[in-house]
N, C-alpha and C positions, 0 to 999 in steps of 0.2 A: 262675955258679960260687959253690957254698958256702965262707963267708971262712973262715979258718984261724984269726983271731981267737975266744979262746974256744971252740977247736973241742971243747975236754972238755964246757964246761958245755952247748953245743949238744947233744952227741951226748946228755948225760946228760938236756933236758930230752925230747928225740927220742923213748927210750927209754920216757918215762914216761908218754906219750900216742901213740904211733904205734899201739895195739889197742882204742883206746876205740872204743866203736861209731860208727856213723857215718847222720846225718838229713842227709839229701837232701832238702832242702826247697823244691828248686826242680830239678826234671828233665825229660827229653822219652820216658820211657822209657814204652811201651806194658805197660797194663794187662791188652789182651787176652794177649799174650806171657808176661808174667807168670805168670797163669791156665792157658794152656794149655803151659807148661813144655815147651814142644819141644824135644830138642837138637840144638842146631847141627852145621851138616852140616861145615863144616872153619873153620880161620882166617879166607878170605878170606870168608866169610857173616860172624863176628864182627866183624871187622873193617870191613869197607869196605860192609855194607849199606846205614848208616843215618848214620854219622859223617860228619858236614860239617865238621869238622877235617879229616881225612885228606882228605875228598873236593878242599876248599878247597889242602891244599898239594899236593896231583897237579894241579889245576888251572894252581897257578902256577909247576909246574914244565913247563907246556908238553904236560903227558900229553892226549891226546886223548878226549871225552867220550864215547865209547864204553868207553873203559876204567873208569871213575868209575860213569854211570850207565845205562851201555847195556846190552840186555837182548841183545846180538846175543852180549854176550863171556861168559865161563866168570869164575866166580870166582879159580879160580886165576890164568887171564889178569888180572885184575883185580888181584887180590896180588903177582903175579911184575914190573907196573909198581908198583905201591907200592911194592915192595921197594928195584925201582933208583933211586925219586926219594927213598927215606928214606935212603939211605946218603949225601946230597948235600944234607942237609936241616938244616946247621950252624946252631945257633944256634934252631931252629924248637920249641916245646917238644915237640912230637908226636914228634921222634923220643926225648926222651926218656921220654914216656909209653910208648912202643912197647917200650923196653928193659925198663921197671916193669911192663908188661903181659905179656909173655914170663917175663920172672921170679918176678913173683907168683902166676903160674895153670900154669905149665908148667914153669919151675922150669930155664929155659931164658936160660943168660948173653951166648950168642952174638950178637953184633950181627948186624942184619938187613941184608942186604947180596943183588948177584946171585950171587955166590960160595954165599952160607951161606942164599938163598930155600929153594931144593927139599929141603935137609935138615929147616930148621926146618919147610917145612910137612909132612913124614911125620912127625914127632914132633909136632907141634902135631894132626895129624890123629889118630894112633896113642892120645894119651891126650884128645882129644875124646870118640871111637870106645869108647873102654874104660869112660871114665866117664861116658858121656851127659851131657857137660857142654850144660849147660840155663841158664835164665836163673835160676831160682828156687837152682840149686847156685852160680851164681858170686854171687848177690844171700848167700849166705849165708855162702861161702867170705869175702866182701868184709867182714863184721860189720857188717850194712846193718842198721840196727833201723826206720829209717821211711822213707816216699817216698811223696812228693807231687808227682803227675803232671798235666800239665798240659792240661787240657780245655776245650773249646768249652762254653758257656753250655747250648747244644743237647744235647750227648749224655747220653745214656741212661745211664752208668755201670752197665752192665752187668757189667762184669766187677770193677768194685766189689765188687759185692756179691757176686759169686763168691769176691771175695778176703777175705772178712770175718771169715774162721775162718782165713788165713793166718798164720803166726807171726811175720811183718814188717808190718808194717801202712803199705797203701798208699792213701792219699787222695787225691780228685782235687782242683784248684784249678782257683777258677771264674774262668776266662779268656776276659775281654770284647771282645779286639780284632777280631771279625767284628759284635760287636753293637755299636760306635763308629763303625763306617766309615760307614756311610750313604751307601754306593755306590749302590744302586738297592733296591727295597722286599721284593727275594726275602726278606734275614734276616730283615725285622719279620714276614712272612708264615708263615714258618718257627717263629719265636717264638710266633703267636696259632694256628697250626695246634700246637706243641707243651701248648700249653696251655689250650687250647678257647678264648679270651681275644678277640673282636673287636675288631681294634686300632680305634679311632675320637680317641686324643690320646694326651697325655702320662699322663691315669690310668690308661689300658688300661696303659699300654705297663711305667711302672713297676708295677701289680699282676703284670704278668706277669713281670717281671725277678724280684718278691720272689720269686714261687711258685718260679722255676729256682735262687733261693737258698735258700732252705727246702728244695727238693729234694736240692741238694748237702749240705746240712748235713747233713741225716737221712744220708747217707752218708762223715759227718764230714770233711767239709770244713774247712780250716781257715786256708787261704790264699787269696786273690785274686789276679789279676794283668793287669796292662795293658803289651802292648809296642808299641802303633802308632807309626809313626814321626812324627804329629804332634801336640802338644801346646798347646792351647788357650790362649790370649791374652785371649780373650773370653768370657764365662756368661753366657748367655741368663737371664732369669727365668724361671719358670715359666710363668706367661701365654704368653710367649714360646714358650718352649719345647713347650708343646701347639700353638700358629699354626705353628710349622714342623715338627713331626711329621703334624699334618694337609695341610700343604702337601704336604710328601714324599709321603706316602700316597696322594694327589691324583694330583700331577706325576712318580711316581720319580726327581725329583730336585732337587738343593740346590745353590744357587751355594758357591764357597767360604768365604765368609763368614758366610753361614749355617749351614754344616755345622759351621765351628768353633765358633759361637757355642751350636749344638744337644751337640755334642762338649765343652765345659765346664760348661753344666748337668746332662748325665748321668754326666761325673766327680765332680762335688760329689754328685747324688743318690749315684751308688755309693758312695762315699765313708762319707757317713751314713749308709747301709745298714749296711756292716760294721762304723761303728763301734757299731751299734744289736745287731747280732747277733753281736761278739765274734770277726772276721772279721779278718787280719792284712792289708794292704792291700800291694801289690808294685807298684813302679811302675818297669819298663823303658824306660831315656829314652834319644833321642841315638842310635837305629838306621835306617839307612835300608833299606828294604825292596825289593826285588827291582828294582833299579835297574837292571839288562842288561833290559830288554824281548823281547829275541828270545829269550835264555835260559827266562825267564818262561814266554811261549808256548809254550815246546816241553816245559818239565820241570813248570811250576805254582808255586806257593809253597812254602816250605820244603827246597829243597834247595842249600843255602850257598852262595849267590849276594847274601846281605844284607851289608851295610856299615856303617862307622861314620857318621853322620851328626854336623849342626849339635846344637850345645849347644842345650836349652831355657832358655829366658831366665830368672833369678832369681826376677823379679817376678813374672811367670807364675806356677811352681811356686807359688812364698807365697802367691798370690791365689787359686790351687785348693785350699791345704790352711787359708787363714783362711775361705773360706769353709765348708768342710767341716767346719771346725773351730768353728763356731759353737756347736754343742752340745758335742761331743763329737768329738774326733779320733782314729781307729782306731789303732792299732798300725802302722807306715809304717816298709815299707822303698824305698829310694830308690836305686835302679844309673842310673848312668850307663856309657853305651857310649866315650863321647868323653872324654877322661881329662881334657883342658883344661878340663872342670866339678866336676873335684876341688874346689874350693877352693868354689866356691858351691854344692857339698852337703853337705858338709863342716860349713861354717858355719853354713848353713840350719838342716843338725840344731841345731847347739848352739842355734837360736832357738826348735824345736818337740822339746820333749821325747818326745814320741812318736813321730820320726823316726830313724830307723836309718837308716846311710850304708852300700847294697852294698857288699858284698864287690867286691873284681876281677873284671870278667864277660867271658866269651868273648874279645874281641881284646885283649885285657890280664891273662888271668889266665894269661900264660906267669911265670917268674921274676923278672924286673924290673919286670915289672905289676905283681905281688905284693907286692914291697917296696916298689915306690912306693907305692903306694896304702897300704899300714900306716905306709908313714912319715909322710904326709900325716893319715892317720886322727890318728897318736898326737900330732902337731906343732897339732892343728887341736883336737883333741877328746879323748876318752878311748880309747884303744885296748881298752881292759875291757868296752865297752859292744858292741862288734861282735859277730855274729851268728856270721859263719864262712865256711867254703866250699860253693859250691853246685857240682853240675856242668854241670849248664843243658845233658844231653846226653841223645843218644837211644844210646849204648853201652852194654851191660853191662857191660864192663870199665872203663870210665869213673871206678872208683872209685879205683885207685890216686892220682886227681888229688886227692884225699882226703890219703892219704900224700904225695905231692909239696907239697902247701899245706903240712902238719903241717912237713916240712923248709925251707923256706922263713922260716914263724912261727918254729920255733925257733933258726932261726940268726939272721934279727932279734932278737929276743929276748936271745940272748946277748952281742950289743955293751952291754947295760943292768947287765949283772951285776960289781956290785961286790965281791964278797967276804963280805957279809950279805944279797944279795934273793933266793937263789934257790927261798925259799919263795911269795914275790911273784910269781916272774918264772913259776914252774911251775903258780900260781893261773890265771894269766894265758894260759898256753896250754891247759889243761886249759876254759877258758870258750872261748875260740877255736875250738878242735876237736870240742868235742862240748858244754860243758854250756851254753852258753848257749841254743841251741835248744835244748838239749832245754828249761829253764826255758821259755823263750817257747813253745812247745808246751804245757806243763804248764799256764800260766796261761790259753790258752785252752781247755782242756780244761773247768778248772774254769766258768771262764764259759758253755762251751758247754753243762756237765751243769746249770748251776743254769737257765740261761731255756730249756731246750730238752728237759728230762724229758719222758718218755712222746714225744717223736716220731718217734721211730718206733715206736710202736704206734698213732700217728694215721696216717689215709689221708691220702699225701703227693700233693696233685693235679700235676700239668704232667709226667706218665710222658713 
């Protein structure tokens, strides 16, 4: 609940940044969808396809997973249980996004309830239906100006480049966590098949890493990202590190002490990479990943069954980014999933200038996440230096979480205002909300056009 305290100067800074554009710089939103501008068939296809919020609170209200991800039931079926579990969904934020999401695209005040489902969904249908509401009209209705979608090492970026003449501009981010696992030697097979590359050690392995980042670049790449849920203790040397990529290659397999030890020599190579090529480096900590086993088998990865996991230990992190930081340390942003590592990411940064402390992510960027975490930011370090919000979703509606952050900021914000800062306090949110990405975008742009002219009109190998 927004405090009363200061509610003038809140509403007044609200007003003065709730239209600025808005960089998604960390999304799950498909590039082919994008491209191919479909529109959606009613609410319950917007809604409940891809959202693992929504899917996660039907879950734990007991709804049955046929209604969530079963292919046996009707979308409607599928909305008309959302309906009943959002109306009993106190305190959850998703019902209040759901209320921002009605009102901002449909223009619709009525709380979603079993009483008020079947009206809202003929009117949610009715101006679907009339305005082929698409992904690329709600991406626009939103004042999205950039998005940065997040991609496997592997793919082709196809529709990248479809999207290159779009008037939003949508980049992919090279996303390592299938190339860290070192489960069994498909992905390294995968990697020297994508790029003619005969993996035989650690020089095969990173020439072909660089060529899949040279590749991403040429289609302006601009972020990186790592979210496995384990984080290395150990860094192999190099030597090292080719004796057990050969072994791997060998054996398809790695005890756990060597896969950690193989898993913090190629965080440091990554590391250097992008601080070498001007690469923003994103580091998702503190997630545990598909922990229901039976779930797993039946649905795969990715469908909002992951959790919050164990903190990474301090020491750890520092000893991945001092070594990395040997030459040169990239640009670092640092989330944690587990809130209880606030305080040693927090601090961390204040020790590596080139470390940015996440925003609130996923089980924490409801409204108390939010303020926590800024109060912690501003108690710890500089609140002015923060990034912003991300939506870390695969929704296209997704963006009013955009406006819910902005209300949030500004009502923090206005317990600070004395009677002379409120040109301070408005500097302040206006970097929050939209310009500080956009500056940290801009700076690697510049980097990116000075070492990386003409490539793309070079032949980019590892198609």
């Amino acid at each position: 609940m927004l405090r009363e305290n200061n509610k003038e100067i809140r509403e007044k800074l609200f007003n003065e940044i709730k239209d600025l554009p808005i960089i998604d710089y960390h999304c799950h939103l498909s590039p082919k969808e994008i491209y191919l501008d479909e529109p959606f068939s009613d609410i319950g296809d917007l809604w409940l396809s891809y959202d693992h919020y929504k899917w996660r609170l039907m879950r734990s209200a007991g709804v049955d997973e046929k209604y969530i991800t079963g292919k046996e039931t009707t979308t409607k079926e599928k909305y008309t249980e959302f309906a009943r579990v959002l109306a009993r969904a106190f305190g959850n934020p998703v019902k209040e996004w759901v209320k921002m999401e009605l009102k901002t695209y449909f223009s619709i005040d009525t709380p979603l309830n079993e009483k008020t489902a079947d009206d809202i969904w003929e009117k949610t249908s009715q101006i679907i239906k009339e305005n082929e509401l698409s992904p690329r009209k709600l991406i626009k209705q939103s004042g999205v100006e950039y998005i940065a979608t997040t991609d496997d090492v592997l793919d082709d970026l196809e529709y990248h480049e479809k999207l290159k003449d779009y008037e939003v501009k949508v980049a992919p981010t090279f996303r390592t966590d299938k190339l860290l696992e070192f489960k069994d030697v498909t992905y390294i097979s995968l990697l020297a098949n994508k790029t003619k590359i005969k993996m035989r050690g650690i020089e095969s392995f990173e020439k072909a890493v660089k060529m899949r980042m040279d590749y991403f670049i040429a289609h302006d790449c601009k972020f990186s990202d790592i979210g496995i849920e384990d984080f290395p203790t150990k860094i192999a040397s190099r030597e090292e590190a080719d004796l057990l990529i050969k072994d791997f290659l060998d054996k398809d397999a790695l005890s756990k002490e060597d896969r950690e030890r193989l898993q913090g020599y190629i965080f440091v190579f990554l590391g250097k990479l992008y601080a070498e090529k001007g690469i923003i480096m994103q580091l998702h900590l503190s997630s545990l990943r598909n922990p229901n086993m039976e779930m797993f088998n039946k649905l795969g990865r990715d469908t909002g069954f992951d959790s919050v996991g164990e903190c990474v230990p301090a020491r750890a992190l520092s000893s991945v980014l001092n070594r990395i930081g040997e030459k040169k340390l990239p640009r670092t942003i640092v989330y944690t999933l587990n809130p209880t590592m606030y305080y040693q990411i927090l601090t961390l940064a204040g020790s590596f200038p080139e470390v940015i402390p996440g925003m609130a992510w996923w089980f924490n960027d409801h409204e108390r996440g939010i303020f926590e975490f800024l109060e912690k930011a501003s108690e710890l370090g500089h609140i002015n230096g923060l990034i912003g919000m991300l939506t870390d979703s695969r929704s296209f509606l997704s963006y009013v979480r955009h406006t819910y952050f902005r209300e949030i900021l500004c009502d923090f914000l206005s317990q600070f205002y004395d009677g002379n800062n409120y040109s301070e306090l408005l500097e302040v949110a206006k970097n929050l909300a939209y310009l500080n990405a956009k500056k940290l975008l801009k700076k690697r742009e510049r980097m990116s056009v000075k070492k990386y002219m003409g490539i793309r009109s070079q032949k980019v190998n590892g198609l």
